[in-house]
N, C-alpha and C positions, 0 to 999 in steps of 0.2 A: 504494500500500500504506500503510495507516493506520501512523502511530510506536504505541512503547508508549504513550506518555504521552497521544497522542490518542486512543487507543481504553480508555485508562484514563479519562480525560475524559467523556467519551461514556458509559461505564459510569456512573460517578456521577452525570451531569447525570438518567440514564436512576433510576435509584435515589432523587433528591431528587423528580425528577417524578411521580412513582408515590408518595412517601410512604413509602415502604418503611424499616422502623425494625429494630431489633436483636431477632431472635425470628423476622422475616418470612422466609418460604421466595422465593430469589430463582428466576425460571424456569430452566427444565433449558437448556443450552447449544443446542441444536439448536432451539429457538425464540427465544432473548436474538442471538441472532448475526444472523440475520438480518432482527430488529427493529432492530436497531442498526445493519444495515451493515455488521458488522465479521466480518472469518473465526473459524473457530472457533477456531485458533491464537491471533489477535491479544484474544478473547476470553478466552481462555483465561488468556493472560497478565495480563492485565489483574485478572481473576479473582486471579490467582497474588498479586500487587502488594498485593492489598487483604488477600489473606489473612496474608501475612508480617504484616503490621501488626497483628494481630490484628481487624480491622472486619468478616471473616466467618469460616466454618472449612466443609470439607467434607468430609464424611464417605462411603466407599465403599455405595451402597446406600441412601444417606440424603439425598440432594442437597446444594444449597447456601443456606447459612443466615446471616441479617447475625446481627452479633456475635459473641461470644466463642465457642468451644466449649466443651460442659459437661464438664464436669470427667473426668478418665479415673478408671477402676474404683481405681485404685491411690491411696490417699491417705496423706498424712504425717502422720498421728496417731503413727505410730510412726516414722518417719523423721526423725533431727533432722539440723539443716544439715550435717554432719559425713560425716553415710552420705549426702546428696543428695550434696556435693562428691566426695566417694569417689565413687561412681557416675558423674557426669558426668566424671571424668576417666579411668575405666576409657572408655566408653561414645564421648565428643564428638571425641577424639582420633582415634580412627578413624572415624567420619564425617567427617570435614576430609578423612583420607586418601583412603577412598572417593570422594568430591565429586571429587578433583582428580582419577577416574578418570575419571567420570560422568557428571559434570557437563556441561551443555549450555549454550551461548553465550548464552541466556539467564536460565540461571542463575548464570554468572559473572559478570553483569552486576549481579542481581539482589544478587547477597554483596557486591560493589564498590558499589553503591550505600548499601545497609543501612550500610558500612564509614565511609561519605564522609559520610551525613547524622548519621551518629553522629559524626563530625568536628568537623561544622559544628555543634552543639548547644552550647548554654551553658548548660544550666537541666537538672537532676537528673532530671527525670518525663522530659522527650525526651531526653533523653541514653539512659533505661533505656528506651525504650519502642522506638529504634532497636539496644541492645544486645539486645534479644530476637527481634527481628524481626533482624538477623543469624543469628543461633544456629539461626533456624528455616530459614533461608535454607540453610543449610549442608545441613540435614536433609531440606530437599525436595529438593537437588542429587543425595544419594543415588537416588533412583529408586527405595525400598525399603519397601514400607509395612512390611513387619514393622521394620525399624529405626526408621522416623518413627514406630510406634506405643510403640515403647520410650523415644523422646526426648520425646512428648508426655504418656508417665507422669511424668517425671522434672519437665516442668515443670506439671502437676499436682501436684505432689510440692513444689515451690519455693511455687507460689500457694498450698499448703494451711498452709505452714508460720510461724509466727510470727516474718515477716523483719523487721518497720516498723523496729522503735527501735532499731535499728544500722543502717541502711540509711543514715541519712545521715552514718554514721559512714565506715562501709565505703567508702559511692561518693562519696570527698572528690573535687575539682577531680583535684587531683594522682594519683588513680588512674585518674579517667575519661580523662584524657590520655594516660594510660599504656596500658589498657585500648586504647583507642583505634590507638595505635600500634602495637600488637597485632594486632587487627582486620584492619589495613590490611597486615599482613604475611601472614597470614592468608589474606587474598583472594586477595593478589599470587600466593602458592604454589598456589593452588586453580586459579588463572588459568594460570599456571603446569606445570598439572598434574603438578607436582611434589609425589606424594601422601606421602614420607619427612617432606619439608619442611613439608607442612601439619600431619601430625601431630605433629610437635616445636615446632610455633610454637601449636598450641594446647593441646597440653600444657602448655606453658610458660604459656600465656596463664591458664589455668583454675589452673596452681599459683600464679601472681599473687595471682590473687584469693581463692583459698584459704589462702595466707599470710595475707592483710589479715583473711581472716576468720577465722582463730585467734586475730590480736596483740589485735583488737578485741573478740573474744570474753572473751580473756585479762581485758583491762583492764576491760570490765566484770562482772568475776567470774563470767562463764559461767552469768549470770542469762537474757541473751537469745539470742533466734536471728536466723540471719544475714537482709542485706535480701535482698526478693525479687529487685529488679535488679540484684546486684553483679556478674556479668557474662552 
């Protein structure tokens, strides 16, 4: 039985050989699996791997597509960082909960991972680029597309919104570590299936950064909006 990480392998080797760039339609699974060898499970995961990282997105009805997903119908023109934070702490709290119901062995893998290489990061772009691929991680563990479609508005809603010039204000060292240590409580609870637990550790986690992002707003006279990776 192929690992994830070999049938993740395999997948990319299978994606640089072909040329296949951001924009290209990848094949439907019931032809990629057994081009590659690999079941449609361990496919499938692999699939899942690339998408937390944002490298592809799939959409029901629409296959699967390298890069980003195009924006959701919902945009932040009128949403300032203030109502996104509001939102995601009504909204991410109980997904954590859910998750720790839901959630399958390779999704709690998948949230402990997102947890750990956001750990290991020293440098601000990967540090955020593993904090988002957590967050989404959390929201594929639900099993909920109407709930994942509501969490993919919100970060539609962060990308749309004017985060840059506080962002390296907001995601100093000393919050990413904190951040972090969060995360990692986070998982453990989801792992855990301890769903009271997960929602109190990401409540807390998201009023964290929701604090940093007032003091910071504060001090620069509530000219700019928050960064897009602050958690």
């Amino acid at each position: 039985m192929e690992t994830d990480s070999a049938a993740r392998a395999r997948l990319e080797d299978y994606l640089r050989a072909e040329g296949l760039r951001d924009g290209d339609r990848v094949p439907p699974e019931r032809d990629l699996a057994p081009r590659l060898g690999l079941s449609r499970r361990a496919l499938r995961n692999a699939l899942q791997a690339l998408e937390l990282e944002g490298r592809l997105w799939r959409g029901v009805g629409q296959g699967t597509w390298l890069g980003e997903a195009p924006a959701a119908s919902l945009r932040a023109g009128g949403a300032d960082p203030q109502a996104v934070m509001e939102a995601r702490r009504t909204l991410e709290p109980a997904l954590a909960g859910l998750a720790a119901i839901k959630a399958s062995p390779t999704d709690t893998e998948a949230i402990r991972r997102c947890a750990r290489r956001g750990a290991e990061t020293h440098d601000q772009e990967s540090w955020g680029r593993w904090d988002a691929a957590f967050h989404r991680a959390i929201a594929f563990a639900c099993h909920n597309p109407l709930l994942r479609q509501c969490f993919e508005q919100l970060e539609a809603c962060r990308a749309g919104t004017e985060w840059g010039r506080l962002r390296s204000l907001v995601a100093t060292a000393a919050l990413r570590q904190h951040s972090t240590a969060q995360h990692l409580a986070i998982a453990a609870a989801i792992a855990d299936r301890d769903a009271a637990a997960a929602h109190r550790a990401m409540w807390d986690h998201l009023q964290t950064v929701h604090q940093a992002i007032q003091a910071t707003s504060a001090d620069a006279g509530g000219r700019t909006a928050a960064p897009r990776h602050a958690a």
